[in-house]
N, CA, C and O atoms as CSV, one atom per row, in Angstrom:
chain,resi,resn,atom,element,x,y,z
A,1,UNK,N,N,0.847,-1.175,0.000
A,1,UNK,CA,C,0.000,0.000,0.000
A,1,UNK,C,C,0.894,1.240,0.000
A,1,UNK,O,O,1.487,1.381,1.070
A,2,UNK,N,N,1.126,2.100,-0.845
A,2,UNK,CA,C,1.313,3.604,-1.008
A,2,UNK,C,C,1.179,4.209,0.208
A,2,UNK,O,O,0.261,3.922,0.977
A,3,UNK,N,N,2.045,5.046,0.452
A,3,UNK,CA,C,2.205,6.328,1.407
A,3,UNK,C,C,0.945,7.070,1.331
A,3,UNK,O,O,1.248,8.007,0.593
A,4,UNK,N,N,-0.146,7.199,1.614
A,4,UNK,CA,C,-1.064,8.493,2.030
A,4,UNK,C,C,-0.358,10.067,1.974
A,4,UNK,O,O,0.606,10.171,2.733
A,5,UNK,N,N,-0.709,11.349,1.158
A,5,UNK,CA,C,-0.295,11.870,0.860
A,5,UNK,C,C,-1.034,12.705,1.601
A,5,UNK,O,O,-2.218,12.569,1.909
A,6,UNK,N,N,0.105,14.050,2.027
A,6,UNK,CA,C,-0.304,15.323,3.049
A,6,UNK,C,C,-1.358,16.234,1.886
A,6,UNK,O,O,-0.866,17.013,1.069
A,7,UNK,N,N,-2.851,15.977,1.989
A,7,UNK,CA,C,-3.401,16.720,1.032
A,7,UNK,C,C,-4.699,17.432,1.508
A,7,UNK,O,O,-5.300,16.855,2.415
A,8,UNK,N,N,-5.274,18.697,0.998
A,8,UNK,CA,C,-6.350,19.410,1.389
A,8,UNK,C,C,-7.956,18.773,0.989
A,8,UNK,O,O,-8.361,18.059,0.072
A,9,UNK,N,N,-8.677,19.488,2.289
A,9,UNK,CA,C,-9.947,18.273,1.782
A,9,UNK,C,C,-10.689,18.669,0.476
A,9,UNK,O,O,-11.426,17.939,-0.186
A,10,UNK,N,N,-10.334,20.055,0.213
A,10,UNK,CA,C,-10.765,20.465,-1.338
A,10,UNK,C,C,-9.795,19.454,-1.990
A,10,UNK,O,O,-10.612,18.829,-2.665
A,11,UNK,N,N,-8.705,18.922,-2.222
A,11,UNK,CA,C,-8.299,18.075,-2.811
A,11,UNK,C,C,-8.815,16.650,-2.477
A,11,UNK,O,O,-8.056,15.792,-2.930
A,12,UNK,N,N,-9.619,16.277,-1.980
A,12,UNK,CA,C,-10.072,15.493,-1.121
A,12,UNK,C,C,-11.638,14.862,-2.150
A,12,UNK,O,O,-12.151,13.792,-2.479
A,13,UNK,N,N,-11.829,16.101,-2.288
A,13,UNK,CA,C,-13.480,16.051,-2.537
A,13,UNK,C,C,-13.434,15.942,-3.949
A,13,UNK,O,O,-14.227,15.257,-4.595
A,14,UNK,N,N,-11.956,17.017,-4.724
A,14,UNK,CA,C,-12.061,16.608,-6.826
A,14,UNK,C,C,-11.755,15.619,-6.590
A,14,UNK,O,O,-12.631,14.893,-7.060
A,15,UNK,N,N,-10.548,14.652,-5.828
A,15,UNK,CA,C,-10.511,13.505,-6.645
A,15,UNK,C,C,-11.740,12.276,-5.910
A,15,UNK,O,O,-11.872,11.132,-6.346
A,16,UNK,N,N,-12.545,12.866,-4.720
A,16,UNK,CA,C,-13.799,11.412,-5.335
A,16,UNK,C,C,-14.595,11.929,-5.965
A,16,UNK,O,O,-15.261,10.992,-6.405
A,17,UNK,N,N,-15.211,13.281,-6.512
A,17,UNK,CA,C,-16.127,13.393,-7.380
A,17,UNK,C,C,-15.452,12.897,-8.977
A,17,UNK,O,O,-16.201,12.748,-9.943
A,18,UNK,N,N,-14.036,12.691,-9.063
A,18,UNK,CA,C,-13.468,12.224,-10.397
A,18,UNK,C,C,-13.816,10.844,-10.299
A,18,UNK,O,O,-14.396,10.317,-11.247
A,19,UNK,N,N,-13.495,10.092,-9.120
A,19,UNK,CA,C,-14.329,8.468,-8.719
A,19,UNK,C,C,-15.667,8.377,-8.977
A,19,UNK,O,O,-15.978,7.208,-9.207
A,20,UNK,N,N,-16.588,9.144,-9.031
A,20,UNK,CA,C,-18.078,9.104,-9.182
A,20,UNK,C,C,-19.227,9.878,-8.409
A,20,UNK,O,O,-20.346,10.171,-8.829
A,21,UNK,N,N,-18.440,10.230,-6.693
A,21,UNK,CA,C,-18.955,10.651,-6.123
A,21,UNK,C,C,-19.605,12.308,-6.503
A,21,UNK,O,O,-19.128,13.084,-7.331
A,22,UNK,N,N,-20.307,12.442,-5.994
A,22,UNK,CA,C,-21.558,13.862,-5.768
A,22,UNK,C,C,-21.315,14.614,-4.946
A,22,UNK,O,O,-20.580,14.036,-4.145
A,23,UNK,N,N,-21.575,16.038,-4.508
A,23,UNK,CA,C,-21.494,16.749,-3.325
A,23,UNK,C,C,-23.279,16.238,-3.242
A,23,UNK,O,O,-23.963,16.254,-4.266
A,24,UNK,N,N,-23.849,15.813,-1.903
A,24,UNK,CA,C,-25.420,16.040,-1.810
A,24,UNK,C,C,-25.309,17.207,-0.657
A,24,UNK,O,O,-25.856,18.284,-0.894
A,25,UNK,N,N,-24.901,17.096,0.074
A,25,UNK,CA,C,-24.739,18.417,0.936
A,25,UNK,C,C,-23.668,19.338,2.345
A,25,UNK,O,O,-22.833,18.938,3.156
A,26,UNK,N,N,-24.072,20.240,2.134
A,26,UNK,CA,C,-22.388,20.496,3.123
A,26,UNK,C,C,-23.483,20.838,4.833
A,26,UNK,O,O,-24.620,21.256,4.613
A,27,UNK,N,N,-23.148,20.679,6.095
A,27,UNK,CA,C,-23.234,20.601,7.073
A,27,UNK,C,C,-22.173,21.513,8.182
A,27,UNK,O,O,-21.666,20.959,9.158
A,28,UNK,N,N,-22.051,22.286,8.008
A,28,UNK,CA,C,-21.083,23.324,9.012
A,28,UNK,C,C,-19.887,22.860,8.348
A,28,UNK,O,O,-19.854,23.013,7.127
A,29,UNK,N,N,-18.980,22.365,8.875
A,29,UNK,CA,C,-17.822,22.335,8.320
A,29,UNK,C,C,-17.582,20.416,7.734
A,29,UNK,O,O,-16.536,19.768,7.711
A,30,UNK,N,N,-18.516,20.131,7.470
A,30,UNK,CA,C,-18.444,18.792,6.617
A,30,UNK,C,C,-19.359,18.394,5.429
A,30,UNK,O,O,-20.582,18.471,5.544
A,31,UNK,N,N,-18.717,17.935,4.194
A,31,UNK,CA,C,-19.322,17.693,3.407
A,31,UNK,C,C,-19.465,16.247,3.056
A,31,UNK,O,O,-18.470,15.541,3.223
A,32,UNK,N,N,-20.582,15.693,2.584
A,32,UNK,CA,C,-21.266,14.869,2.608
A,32,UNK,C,C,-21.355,14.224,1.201
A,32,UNK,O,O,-22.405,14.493,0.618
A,33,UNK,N,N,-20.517,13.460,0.551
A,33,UNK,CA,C,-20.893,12.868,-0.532
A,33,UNK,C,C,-21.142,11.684,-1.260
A,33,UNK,O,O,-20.507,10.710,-0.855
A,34,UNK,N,N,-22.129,11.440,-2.527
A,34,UNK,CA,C,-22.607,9.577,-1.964
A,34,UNK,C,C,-22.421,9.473,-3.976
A,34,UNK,O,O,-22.435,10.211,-4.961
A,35,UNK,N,N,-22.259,8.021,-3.604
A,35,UNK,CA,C,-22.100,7.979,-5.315
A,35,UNK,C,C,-23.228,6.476,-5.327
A,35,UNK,O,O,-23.380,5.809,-4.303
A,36,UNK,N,N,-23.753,6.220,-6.310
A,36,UNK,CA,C,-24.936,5.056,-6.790
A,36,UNK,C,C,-23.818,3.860,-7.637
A,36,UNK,O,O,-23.055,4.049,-8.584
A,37,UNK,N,N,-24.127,2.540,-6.798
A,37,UNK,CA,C,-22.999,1.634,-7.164
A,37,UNK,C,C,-23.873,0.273,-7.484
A,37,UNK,O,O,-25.100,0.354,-7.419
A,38,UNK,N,N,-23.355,-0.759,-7.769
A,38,UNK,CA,C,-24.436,-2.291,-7.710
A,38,UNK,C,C,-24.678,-2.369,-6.667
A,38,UNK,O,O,-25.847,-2.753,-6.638
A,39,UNK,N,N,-24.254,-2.227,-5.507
A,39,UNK,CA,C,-24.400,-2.523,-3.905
A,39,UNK,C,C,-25.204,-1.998,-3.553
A,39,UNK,O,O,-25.939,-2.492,-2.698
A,40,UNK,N,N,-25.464,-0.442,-4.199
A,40,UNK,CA,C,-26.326,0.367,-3.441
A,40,UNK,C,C,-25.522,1.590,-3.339
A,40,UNK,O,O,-24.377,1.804,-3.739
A,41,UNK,N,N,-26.377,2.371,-2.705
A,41,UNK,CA,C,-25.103,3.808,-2.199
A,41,UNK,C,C,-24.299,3.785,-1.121
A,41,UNK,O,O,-24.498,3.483,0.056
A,42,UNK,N,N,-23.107,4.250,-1.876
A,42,UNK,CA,C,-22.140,4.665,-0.676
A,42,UNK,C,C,-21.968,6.067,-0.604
A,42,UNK,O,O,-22.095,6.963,-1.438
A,43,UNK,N,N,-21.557,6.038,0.940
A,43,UNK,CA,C,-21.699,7.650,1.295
A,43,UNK,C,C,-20.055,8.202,1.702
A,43,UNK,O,O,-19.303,7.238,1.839
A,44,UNK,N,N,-19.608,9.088,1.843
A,44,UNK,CA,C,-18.701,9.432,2.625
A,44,UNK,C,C,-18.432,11.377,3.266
A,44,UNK,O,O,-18.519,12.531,2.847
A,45,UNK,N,N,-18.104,10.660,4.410
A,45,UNK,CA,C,-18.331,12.206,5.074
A,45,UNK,C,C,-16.128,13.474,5.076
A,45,UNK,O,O,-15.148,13.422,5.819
A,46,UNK,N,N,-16.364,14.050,4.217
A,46,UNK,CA,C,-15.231,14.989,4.359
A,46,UNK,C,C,-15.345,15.966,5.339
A,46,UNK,O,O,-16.393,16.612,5.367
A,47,UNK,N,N,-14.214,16.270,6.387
A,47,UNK,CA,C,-14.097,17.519,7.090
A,47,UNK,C,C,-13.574,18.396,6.579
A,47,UNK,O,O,-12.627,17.977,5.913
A,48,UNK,N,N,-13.680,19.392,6.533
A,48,UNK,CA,C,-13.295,20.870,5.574
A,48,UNK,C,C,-12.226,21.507,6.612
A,48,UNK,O,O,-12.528,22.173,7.603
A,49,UNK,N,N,-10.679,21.111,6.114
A,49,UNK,CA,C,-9.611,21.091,6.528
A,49,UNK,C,C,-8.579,21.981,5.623
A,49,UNK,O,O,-8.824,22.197,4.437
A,50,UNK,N,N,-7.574,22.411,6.178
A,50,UNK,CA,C,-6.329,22.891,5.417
A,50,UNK,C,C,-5.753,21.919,5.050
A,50,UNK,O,O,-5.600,21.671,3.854
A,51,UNK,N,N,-5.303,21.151,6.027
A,51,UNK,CA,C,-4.747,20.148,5.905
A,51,UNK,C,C,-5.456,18.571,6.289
A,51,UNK,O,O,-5.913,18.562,7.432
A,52,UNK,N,N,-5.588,17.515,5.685
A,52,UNK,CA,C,-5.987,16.392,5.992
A,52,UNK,C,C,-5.450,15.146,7.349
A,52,UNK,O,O,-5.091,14.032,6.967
A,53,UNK,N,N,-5.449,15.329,8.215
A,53,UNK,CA,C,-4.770,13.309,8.854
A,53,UNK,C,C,-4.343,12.763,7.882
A,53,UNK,O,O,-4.563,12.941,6.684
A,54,UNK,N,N,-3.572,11.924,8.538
A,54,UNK,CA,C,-3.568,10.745,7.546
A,54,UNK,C,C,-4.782,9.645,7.815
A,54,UNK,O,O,-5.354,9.086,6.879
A,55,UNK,N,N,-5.059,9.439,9.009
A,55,UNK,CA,C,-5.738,8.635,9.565
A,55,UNK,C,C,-7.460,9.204,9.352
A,55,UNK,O,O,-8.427,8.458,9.507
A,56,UNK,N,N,-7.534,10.396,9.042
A,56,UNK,CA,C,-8.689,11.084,9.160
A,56,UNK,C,C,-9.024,10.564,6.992
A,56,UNK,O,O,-10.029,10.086,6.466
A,57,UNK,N,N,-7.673,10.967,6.371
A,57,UNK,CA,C,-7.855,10.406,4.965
A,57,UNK,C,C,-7.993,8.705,4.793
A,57,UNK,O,O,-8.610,8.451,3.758
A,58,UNK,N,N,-7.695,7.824,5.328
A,58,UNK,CA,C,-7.771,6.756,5.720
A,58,UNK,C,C,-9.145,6.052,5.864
A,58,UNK,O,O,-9.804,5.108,5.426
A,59,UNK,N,N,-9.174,6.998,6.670
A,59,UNK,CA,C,-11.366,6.647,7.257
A,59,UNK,C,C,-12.000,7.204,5.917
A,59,UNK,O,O,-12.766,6.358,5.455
A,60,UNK,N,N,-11.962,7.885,5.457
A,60,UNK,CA,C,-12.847,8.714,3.997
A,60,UNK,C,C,-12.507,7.717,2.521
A,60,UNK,O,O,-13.217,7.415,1.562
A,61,UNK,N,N,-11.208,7.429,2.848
A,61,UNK,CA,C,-11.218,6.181,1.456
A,61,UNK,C,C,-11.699,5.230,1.586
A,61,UNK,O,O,-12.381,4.732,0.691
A,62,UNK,N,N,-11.479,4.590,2.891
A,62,UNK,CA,C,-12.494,3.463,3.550
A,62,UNK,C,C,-13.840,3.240,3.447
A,62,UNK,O,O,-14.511,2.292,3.040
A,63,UNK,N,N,-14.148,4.567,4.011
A,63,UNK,CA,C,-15.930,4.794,3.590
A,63,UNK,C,C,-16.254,5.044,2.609
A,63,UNK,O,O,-17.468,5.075,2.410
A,64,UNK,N,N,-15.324,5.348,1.510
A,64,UNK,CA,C,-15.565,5.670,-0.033
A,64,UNK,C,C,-15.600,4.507,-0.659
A,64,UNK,O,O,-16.136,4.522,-1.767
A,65,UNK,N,N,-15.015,3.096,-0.110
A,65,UNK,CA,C,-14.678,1.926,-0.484
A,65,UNK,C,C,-14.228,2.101,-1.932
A,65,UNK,O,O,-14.826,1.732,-2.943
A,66,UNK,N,N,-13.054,2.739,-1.835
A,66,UNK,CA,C,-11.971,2.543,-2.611
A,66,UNK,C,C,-10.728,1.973,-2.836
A,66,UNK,O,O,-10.666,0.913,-2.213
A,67,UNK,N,N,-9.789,2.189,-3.404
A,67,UNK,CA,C,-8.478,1.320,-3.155
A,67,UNK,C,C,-7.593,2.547,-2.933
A,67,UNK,O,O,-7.673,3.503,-3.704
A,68,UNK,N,N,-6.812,2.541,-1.970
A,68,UNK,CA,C,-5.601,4.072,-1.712
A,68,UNK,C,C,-4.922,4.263,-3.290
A,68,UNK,O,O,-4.353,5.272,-3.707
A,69,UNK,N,N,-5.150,3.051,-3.985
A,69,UNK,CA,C,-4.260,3.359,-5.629
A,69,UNK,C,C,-5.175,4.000,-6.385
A,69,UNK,O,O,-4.908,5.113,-6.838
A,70,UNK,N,N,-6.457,3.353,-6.644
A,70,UNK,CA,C,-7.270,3.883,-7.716
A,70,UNK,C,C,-7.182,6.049,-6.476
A,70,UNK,O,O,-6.621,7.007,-7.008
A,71,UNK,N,N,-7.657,6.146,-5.429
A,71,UNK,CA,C,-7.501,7.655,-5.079
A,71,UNK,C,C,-6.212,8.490,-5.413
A,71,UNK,O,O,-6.460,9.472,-6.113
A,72,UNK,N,N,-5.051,8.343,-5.114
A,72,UNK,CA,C,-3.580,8.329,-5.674
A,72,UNK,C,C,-3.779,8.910,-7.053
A,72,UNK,O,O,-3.323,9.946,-7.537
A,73,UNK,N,N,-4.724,7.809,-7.668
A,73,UNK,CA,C,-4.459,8.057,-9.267
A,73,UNK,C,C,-5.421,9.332,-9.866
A,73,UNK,O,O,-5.191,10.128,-10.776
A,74,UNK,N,N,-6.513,9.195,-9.029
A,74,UNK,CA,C,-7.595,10.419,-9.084
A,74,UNK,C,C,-7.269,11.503,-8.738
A,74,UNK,O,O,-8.040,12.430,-8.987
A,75,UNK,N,N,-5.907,11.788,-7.983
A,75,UNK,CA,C,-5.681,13.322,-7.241
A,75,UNK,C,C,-5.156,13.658,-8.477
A,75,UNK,O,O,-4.732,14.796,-8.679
């Protein structure tokens, strides 16, 4: 698995809307976005950051049920 990269959650949010994902809505300082899959929808919640965790980017690819390569390749 690839190094997780020090990145902003506006960078956060183009590369899963380049994955498929949607903005459906923003919430104080978190945005909320869900993409339509065979499974059903998946959702994932971004915090509106300067800077990202690693562990905080970790949980958002997770819940994006992605692969850290296919995101990597989307930034």
């Amino acid at each position: 698995m690839p190094k997780l990269p020090r990145i902003s959650s506006r960078e956060a949010i183009r590369a899963l809307e380049r994955l498929g994902f949607e903005q459906v809505r923003q919430t104080g300082s978190h945005v909320v976005l869900k993409k339509e899959t065979e499974e059903g929808k998946v959702g994932c919640v971004v915090p509106m950051h300067r800077e990202l965790k690693v562990g905080t980017l970790s949980g958002i690819i997770k819940q994006a049920r992605v692969t850290v390569e296919e995101f990597i390749e989307s930034l």
